[in-house]
TORPA-4810 file (N, C-alpha, C, O; in nm, 3 decimals):
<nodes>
NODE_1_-11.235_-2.519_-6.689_-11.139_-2.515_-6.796_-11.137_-2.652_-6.864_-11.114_-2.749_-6.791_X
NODE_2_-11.157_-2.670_-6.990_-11.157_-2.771_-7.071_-10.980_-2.845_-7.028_-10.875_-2.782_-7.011_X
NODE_3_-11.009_-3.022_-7.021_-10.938_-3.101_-6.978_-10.784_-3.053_-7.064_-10.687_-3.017_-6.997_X
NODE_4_-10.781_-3.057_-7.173_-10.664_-3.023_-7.245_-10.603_-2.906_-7.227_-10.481_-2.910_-7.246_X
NODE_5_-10.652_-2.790_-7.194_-10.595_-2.662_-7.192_-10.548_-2.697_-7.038_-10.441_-2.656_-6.995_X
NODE_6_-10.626_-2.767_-6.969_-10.564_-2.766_-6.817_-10.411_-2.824_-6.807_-10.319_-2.786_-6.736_X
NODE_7_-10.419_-2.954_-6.930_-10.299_-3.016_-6.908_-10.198_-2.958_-6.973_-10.086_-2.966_-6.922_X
NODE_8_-10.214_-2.892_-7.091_-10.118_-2.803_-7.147_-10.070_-2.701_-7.061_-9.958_-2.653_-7.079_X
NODE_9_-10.165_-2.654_-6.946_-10.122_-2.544_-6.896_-10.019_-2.572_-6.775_-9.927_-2.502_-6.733_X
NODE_10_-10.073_-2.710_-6.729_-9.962_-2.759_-6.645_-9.847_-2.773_-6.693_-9.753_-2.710_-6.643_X
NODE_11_-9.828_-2.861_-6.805_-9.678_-2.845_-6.894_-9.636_-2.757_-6.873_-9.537_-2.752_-6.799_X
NODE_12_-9.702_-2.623_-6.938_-9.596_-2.493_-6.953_-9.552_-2.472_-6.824_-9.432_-2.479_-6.796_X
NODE_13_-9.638_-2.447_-6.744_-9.591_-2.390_-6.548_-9.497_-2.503_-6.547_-9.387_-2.457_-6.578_X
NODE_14_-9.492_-2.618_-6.528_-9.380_-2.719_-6.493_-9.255_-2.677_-6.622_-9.140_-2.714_-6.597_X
NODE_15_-9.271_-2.627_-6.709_-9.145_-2.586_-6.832_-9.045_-2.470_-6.761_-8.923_-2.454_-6.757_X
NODE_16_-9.153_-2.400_-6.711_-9.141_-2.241_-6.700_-9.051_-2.261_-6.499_-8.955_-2.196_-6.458_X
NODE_17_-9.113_-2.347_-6.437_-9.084_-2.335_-6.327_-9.020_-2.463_-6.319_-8.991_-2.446_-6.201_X
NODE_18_-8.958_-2.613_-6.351_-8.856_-2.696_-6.340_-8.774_-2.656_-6.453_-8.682_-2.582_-6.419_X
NODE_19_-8.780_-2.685_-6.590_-8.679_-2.728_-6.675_-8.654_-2.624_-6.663_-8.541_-2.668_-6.641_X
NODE_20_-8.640_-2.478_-6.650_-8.564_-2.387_-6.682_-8.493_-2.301_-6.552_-8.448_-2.187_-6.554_X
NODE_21_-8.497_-2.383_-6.456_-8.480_-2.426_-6.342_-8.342_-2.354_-6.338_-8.268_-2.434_-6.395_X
NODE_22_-8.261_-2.234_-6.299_-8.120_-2.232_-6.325_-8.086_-2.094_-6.135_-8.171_-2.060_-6.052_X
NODE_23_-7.960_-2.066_-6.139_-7.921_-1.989_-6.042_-7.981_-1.876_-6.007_-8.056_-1.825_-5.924_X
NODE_24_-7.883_-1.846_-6.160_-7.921_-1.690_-6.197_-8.090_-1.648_-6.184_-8.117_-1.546_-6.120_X
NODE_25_-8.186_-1.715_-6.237_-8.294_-1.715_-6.248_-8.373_-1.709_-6.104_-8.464_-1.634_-6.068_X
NODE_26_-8.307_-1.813_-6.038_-8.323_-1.820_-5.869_-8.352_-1.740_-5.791_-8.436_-1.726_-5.702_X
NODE_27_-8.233_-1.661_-5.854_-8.217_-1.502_-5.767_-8.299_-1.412_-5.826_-8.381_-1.359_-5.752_X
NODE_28_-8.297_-1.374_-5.962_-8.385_-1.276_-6.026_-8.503_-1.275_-5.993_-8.568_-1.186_-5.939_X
NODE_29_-8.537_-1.393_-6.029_-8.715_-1.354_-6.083_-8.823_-1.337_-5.946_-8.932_-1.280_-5.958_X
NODE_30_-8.785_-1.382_-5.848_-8.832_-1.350_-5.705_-8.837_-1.161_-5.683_-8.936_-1.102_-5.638_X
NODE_31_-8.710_-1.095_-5.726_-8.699_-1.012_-5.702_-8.793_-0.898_-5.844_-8.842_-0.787_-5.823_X
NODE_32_-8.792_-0.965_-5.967_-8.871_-0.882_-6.069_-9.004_-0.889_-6.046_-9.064_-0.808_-6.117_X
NODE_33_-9.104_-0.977_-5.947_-9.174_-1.006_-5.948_-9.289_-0.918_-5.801_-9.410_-0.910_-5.781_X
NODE_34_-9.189_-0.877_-5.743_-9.158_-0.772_-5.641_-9.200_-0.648_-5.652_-9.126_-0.558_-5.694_X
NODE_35_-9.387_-0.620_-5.598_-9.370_-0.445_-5.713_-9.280_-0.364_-5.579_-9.252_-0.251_-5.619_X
NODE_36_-9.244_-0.378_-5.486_-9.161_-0.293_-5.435_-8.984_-0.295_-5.544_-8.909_-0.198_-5.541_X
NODE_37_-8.963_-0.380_-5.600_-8.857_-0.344_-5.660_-8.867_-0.264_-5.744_-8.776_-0.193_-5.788_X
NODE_38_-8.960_-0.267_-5.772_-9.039_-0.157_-5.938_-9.026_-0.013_-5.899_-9.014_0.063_-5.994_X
NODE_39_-9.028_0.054_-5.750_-9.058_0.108_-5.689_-8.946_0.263_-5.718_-8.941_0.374_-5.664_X
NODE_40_-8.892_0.217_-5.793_-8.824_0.330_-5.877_-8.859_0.379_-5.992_-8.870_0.498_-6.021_X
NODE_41_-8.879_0.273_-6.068_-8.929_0.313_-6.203_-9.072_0.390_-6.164_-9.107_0.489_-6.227_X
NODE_42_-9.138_0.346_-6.073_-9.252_0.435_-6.068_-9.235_0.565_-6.012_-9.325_0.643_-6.045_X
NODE_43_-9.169_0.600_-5.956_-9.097_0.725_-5.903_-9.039_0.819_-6.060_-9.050_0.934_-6.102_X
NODE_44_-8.988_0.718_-6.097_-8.911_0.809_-6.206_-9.060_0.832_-6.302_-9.107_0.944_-6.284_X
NODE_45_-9.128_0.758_-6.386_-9.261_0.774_-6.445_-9.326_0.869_-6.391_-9.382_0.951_-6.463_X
NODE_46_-9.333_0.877_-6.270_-9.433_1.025_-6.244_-9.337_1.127_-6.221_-9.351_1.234_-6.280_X
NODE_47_-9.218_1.105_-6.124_-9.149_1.248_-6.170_-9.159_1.307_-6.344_-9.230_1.397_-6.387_X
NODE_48_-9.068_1.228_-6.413_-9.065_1.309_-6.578_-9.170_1.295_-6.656_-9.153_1.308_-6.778_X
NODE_49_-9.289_1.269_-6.606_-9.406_1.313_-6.657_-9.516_1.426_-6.588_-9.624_1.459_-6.636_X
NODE_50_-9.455_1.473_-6.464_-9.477_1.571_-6.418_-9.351_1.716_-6.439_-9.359_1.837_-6.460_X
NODE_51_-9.274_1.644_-6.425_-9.136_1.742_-6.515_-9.138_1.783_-6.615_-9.104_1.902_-6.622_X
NODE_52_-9.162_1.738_-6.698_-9.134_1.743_-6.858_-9.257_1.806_-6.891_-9.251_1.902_-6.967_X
NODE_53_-9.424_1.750_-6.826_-9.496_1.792_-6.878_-9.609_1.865_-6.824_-9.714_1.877_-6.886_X
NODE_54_-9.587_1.916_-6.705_-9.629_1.978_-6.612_-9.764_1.923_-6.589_-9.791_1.811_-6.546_X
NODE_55_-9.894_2.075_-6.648_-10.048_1.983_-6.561_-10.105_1.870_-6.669_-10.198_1.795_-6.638_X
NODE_56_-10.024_1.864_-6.829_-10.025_1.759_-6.835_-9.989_1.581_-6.821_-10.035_1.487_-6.886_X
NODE_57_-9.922_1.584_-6.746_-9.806_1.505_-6.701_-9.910_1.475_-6.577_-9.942_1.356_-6.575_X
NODE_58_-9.960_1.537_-6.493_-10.024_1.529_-6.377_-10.128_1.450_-6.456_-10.132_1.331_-6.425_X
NODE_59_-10.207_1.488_-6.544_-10.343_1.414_-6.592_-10.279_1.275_-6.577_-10.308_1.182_-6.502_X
NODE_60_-10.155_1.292_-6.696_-10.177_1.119_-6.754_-10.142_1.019_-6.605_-10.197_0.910_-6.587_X
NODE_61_-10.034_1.085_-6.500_-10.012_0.988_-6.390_-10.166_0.976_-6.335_-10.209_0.868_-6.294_X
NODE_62_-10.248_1.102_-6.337_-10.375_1.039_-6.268_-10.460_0.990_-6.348_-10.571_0.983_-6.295_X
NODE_63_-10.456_0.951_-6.461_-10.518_0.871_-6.567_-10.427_0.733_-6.517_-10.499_0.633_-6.511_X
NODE_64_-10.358_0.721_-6.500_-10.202_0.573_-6.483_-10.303_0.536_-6.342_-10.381_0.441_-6.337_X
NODE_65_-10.284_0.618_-6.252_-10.295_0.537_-6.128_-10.486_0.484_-6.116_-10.524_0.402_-6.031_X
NODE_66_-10.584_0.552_-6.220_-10.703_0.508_-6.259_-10.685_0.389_-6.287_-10.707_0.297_-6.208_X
NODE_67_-10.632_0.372_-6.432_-10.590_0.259_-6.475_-10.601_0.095_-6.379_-10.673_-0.005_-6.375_X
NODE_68_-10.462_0.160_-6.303_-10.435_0.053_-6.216_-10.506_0.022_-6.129_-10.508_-0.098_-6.103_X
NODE_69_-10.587_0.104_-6.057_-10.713_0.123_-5.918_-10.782_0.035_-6.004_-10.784_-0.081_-5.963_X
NODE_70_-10.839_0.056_-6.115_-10.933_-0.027_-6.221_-10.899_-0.179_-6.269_-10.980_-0.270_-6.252_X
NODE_71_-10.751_-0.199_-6.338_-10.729_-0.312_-6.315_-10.715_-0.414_-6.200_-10.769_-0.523_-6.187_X
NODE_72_-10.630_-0.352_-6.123_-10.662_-0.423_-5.980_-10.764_-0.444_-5.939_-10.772_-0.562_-5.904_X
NODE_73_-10.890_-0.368_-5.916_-10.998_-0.426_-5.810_-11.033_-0.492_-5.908_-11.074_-0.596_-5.857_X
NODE_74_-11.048_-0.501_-6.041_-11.146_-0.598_-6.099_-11.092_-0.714_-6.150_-11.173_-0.797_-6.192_X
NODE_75_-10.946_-0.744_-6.156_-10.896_-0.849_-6.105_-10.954_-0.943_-5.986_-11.037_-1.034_-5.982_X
NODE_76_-10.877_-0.882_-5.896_-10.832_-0.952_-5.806_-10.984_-0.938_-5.682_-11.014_-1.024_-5.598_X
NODE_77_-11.041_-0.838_-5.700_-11.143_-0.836_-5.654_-11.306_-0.881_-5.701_-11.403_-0.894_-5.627_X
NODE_78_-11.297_-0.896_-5.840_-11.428_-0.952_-5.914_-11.387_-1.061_-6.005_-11.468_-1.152_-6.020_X
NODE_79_-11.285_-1.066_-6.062_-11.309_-1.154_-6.123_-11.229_-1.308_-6.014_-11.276_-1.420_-5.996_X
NODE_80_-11.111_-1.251_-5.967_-11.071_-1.402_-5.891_-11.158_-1.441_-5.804_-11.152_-1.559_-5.770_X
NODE_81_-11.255_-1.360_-5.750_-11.333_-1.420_-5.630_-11.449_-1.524_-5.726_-11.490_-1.632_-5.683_X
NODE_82_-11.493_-1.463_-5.868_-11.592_-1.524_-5.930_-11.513_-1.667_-6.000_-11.602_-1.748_-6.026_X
NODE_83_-11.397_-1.713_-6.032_-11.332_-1.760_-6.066_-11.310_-1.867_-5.952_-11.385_-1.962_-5.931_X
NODE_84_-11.203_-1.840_-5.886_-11.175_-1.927_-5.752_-11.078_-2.019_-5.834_-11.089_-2.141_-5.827_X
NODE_85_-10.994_-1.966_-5.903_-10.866_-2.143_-5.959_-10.785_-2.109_-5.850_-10.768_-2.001_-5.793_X
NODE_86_-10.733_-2.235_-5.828_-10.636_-2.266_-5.729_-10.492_-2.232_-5.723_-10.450_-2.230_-5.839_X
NODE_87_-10.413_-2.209_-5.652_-10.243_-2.176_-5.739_-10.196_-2.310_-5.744_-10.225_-2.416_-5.689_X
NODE_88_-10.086_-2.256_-5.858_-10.013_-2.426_-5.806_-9.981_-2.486_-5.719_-9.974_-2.609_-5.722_X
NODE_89_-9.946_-2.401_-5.600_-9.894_-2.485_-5.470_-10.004_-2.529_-5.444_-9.987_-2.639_-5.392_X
NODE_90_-10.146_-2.498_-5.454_-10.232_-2.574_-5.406_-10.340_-2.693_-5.521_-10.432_-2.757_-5.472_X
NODE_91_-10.315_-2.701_-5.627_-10.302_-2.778_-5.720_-10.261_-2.932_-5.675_-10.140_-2.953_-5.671_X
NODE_92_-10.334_-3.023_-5.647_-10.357_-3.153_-5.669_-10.239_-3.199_-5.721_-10.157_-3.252_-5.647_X
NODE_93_-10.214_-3.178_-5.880_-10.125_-3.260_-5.958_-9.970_-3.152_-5.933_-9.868_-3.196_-5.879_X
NODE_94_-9.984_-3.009_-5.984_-9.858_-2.975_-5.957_-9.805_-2.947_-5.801_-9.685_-2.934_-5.780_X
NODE_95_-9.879_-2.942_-5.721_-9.804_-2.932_-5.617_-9.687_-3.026_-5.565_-9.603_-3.003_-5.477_X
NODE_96_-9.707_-3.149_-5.653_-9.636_-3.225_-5.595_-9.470_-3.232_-5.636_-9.375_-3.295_-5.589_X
NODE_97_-9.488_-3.115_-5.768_-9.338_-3.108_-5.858_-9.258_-2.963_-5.827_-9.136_-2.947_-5.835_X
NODE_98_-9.359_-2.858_-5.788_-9.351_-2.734_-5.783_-9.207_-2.711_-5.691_-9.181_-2.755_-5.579_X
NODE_99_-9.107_-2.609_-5.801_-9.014_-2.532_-5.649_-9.116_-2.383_-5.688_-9.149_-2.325_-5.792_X
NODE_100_-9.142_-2.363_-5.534_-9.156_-2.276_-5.473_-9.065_-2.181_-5.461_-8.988_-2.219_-5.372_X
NODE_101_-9.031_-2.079_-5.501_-8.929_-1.969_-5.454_-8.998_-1.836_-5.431_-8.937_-1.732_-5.454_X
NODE_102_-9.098_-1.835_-5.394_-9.182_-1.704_-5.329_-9.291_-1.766_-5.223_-9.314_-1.886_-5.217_X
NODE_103_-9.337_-1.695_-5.162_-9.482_-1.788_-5.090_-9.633_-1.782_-5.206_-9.690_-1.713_-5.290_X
NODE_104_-9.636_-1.906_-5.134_-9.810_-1.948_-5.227_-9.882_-1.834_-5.222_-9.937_-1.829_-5.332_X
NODE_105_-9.924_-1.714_-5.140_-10.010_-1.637_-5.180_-10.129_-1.702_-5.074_-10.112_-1.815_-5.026_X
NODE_106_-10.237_-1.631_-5.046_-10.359_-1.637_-4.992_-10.446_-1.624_-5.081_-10.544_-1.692_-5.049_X
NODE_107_-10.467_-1.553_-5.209_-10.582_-1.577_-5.311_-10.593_-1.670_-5.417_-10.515_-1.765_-5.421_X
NODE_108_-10.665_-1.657_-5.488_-10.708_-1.730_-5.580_-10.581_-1.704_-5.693_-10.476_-1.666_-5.642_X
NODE_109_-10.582_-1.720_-5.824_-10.485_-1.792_-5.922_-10.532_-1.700_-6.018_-10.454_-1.607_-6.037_X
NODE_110_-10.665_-1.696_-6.103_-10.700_-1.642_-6.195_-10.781_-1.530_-6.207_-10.895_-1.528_-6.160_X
NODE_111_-10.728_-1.427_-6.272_-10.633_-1.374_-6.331_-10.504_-1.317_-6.224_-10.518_-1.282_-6.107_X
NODE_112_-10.374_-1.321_-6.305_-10.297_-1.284_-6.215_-10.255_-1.136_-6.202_-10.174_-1.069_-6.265_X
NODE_113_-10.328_-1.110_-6.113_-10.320_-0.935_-6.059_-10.195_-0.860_-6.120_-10.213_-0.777_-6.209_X
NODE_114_-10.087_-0.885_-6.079_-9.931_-0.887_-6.130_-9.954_-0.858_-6.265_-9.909_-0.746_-6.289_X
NODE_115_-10.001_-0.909_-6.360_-9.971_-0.942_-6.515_-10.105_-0.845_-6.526_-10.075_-0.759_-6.608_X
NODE_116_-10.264_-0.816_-6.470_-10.304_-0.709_-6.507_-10.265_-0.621_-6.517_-10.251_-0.565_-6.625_X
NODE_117_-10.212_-0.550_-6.349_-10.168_-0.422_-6.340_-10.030_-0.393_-6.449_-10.012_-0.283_-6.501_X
NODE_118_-9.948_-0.498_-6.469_-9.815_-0.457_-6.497_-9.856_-0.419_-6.654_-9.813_-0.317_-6.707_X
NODE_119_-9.958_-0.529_-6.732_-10.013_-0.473_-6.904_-10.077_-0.351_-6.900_-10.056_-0.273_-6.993_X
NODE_120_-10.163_-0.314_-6.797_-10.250_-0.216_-6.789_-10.168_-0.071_-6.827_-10.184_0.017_-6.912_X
NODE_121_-10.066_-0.096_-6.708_-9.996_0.023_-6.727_-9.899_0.024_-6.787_-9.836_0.130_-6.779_X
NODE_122_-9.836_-0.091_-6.876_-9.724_-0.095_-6.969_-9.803_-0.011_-7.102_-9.783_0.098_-7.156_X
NODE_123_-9.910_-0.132_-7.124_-10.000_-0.066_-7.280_-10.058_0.115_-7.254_-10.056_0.177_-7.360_X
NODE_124_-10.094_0.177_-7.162_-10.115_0.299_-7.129_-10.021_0.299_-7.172_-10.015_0.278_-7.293_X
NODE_125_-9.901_0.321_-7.101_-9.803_0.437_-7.083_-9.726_0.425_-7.260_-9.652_0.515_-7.298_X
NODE_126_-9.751_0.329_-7.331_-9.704_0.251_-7.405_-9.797_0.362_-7.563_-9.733_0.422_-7.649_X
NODE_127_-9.873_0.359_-7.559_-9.993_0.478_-7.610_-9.983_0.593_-7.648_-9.995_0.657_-7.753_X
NODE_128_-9.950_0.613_-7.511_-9.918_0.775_-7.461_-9.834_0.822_-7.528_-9.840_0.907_-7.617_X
NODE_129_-9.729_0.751_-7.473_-9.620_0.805_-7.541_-9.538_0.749_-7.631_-9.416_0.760_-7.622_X
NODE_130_-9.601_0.678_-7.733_-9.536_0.627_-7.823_-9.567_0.739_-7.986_-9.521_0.716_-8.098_X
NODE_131_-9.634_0.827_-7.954_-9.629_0.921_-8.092_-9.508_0.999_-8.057_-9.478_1.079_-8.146_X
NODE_132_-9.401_1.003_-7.918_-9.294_1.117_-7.865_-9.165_1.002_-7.923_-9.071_1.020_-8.000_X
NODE_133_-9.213_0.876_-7.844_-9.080_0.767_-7.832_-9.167_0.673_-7.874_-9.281_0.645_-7.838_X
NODE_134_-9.054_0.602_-8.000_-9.161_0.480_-8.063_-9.080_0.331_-7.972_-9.116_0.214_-7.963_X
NODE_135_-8.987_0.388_-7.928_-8.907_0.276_-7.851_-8.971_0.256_-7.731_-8.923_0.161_-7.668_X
NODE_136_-9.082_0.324_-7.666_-9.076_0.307_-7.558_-9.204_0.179_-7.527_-9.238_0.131_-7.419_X
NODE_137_-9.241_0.158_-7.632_-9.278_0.018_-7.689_-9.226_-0.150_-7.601_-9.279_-0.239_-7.534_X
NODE_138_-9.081_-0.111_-7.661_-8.966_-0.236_-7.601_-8.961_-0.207_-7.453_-8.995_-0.302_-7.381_X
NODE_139_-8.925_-0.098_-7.394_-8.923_-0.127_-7.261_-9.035_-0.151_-7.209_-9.027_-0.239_-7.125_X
NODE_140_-9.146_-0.105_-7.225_-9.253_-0.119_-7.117_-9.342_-0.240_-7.161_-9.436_-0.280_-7.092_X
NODE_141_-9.309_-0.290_-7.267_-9.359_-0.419_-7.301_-9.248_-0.522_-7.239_-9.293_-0.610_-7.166_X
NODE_142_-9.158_-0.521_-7.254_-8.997_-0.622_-7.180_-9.073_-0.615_-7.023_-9.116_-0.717_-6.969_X
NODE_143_-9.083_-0.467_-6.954_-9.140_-0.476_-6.836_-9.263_-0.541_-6.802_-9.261_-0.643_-6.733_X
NODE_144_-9.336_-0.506_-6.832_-9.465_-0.635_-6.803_-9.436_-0.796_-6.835_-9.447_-0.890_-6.756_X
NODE_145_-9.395_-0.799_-6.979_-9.363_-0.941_-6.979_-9.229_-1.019_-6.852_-9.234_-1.129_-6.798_X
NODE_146_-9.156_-0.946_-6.844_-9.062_-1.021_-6.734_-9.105_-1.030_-6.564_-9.039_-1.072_-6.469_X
NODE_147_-9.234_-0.978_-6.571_-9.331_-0.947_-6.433_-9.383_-1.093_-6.459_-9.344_-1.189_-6.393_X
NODE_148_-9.465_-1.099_-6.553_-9.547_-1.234_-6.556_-9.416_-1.346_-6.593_-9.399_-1.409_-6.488_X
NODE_149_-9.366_-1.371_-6.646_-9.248_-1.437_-6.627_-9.188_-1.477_-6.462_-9.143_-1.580_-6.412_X
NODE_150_-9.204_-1.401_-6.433_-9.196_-1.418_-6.325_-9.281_-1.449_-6.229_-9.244_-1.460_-6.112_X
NODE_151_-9.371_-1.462_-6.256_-9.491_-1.501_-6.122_-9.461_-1.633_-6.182_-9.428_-1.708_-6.091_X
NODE_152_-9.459_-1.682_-6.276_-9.484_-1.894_-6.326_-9.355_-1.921_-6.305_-9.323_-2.038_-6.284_X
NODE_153_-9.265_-1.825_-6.307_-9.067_-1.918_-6.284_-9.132_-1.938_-6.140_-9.168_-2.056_-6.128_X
NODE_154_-9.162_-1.852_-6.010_-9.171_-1.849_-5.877_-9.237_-1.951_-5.837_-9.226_-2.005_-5.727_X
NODE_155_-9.319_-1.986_-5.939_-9.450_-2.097_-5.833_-9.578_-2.028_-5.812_-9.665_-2.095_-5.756_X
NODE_156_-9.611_-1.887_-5.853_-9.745_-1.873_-5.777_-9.851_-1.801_-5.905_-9.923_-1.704_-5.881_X
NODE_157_-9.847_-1.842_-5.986_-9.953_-1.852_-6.117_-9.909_-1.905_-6.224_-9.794_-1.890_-6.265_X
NODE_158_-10.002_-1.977_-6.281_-9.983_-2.065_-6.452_-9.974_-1.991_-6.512_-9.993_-1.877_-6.469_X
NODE_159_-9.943_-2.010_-6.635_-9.886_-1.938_-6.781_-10.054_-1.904_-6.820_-10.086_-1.787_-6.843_X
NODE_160_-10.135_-1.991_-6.825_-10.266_-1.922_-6.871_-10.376_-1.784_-6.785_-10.464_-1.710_-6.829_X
NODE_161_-10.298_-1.807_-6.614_-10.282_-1.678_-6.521_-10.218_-1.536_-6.591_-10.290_-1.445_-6.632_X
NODE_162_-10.102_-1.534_-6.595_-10.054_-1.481_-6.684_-10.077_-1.419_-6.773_-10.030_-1.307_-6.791_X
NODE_163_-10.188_-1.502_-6.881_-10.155_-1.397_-7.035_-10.307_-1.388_-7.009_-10.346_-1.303_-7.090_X
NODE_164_-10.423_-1.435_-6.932_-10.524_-1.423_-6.918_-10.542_-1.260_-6.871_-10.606_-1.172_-6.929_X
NODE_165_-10.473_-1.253_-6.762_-10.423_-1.111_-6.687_-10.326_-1.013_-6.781_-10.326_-0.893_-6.755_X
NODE_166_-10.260_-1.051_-6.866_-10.159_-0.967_-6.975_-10.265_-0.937_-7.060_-10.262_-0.814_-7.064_X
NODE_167_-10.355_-0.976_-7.131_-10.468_-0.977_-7.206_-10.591_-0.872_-7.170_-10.632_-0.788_-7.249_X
NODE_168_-10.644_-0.892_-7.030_-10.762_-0.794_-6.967_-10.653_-0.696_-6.907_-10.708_-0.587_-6.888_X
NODE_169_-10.512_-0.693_-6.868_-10.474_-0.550_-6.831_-10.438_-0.490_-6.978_-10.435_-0.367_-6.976_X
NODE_170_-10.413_-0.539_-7.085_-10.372_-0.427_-7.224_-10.495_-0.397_-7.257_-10.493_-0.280_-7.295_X
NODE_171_-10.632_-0.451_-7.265_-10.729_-0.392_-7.237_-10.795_-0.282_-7.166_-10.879_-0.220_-7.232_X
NODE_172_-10.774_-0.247_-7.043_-10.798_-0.153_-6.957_-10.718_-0.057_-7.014_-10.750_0.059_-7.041_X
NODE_173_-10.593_-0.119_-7.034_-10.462_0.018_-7.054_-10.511_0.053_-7.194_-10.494_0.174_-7.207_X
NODE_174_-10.547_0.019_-7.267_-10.615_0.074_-7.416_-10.752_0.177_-7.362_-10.757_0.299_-7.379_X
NODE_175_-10.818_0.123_-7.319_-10.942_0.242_-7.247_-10.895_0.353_-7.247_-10.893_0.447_-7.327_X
NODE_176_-10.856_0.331_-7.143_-10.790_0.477_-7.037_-10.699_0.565_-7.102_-10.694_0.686_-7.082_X
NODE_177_-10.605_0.482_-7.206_-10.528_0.560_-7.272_-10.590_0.680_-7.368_-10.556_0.798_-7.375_X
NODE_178_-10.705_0.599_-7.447_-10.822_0.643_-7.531_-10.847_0.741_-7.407_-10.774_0.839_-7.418_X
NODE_179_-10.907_0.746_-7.320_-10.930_0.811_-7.219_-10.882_0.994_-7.217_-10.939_1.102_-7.226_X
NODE_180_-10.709_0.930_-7.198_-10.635_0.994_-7.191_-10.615_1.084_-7.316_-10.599_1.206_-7.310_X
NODE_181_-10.617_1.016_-7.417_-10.621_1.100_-7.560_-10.729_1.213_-7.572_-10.709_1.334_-7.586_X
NODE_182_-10.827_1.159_-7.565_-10.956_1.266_-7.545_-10.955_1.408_-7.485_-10.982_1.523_-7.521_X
NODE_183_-10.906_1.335_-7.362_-10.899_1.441_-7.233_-10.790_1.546_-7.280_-10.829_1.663_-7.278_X
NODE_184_-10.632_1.520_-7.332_-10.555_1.571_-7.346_-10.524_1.543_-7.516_-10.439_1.457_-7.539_X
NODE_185_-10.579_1.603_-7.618_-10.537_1.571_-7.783_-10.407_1.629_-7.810_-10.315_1.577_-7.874_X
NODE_186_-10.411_1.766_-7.742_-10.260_1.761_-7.784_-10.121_1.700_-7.772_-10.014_1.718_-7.829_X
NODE_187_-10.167_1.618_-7.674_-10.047_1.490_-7.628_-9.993_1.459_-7.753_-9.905_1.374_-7.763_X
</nodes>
């Protein structure tokens, strides 16, 4: 990574994870960052898309969970292993400023898995069903972004982790969605 983008990128992680440094935040973002907290909304996403839309509803969750099988391994399985950046806790210069409020993690830094999967399947679902609900835009975009938000408030990926991974998962989730359109036009 070119010297300047490195140091800019430290800024932001030190912006994102000291100066904005607050209670409330303390408590939250550990917990948004959590896909077991999510662990409803995904319940509810495949129930009323199997409810509402029976064997089509079944496609798009098994088009969704493609998606994600897809963003994930090639995250976190091809590209961080080809990559190898460090997290901040293990970072030379920021480790030494970093609060920590989650654990460092055992892998690599770039891209951040979190911010694939969470764009992947925000921009899908975001696709799908935005010719039914044009609002559903704001939530599932608010949702991914407050995921990656949350991995750089915590300590365990940079802001360029982040949108690197927000970037190649709205990618995938554009595929598949296309995918999904094909497969099912009358959606």
């Amino acid at each position: 990574m070119p010297d300047f983008l490195l140091q800019l990128d430290r800024q932001l992680f030190h912006f994102f994870n000291y100066t904005l440094a607050n209670p409330v935040f303390d408590v939250v973002m550990p917990w948004l960052r959590n896909a077991k907290f999510w662990i409803p909304v995904y319940v509810f996403i495949i129930a009323f898309s199997i409810w509402k839309y029976k064997k089509t509803g079944a496609w798009l969750i098994l088009l969704l969970i493609v998606t994600v099988g897809v963003a994930d391994f090639s995250s976190a399985s091809l590209i961080k292993k080809q990559v190898q950046r460090l997290r901040p806790c293990r970072d030379d210069v920021v480790s030494k400023t970093i609060i920590s409020r989650a654990p460092c993690g055992t892998g690599f830094s770039f891209p951040s898995t979190h911010a694939t999967d969470h764009f992947a399947m925000s921009v899908f679902l975001g696709m799908v069903y935005s010719r039914r609900w044009r609002w559903v835009w704001v939530w599932v975009l608010l949702w991914a972004v407050l995921v990656c938000f949350a991995q750089v408030y915590v300590g365990v990926h940079f802001p360029v982790d982040v949108t690197a991974g927000a970037l190649f998962g709205a990618l995938i989730g554009s595929i598949f969605a296309q995918v999904f359109k094909k497969l099912q036009p009358q959606f």
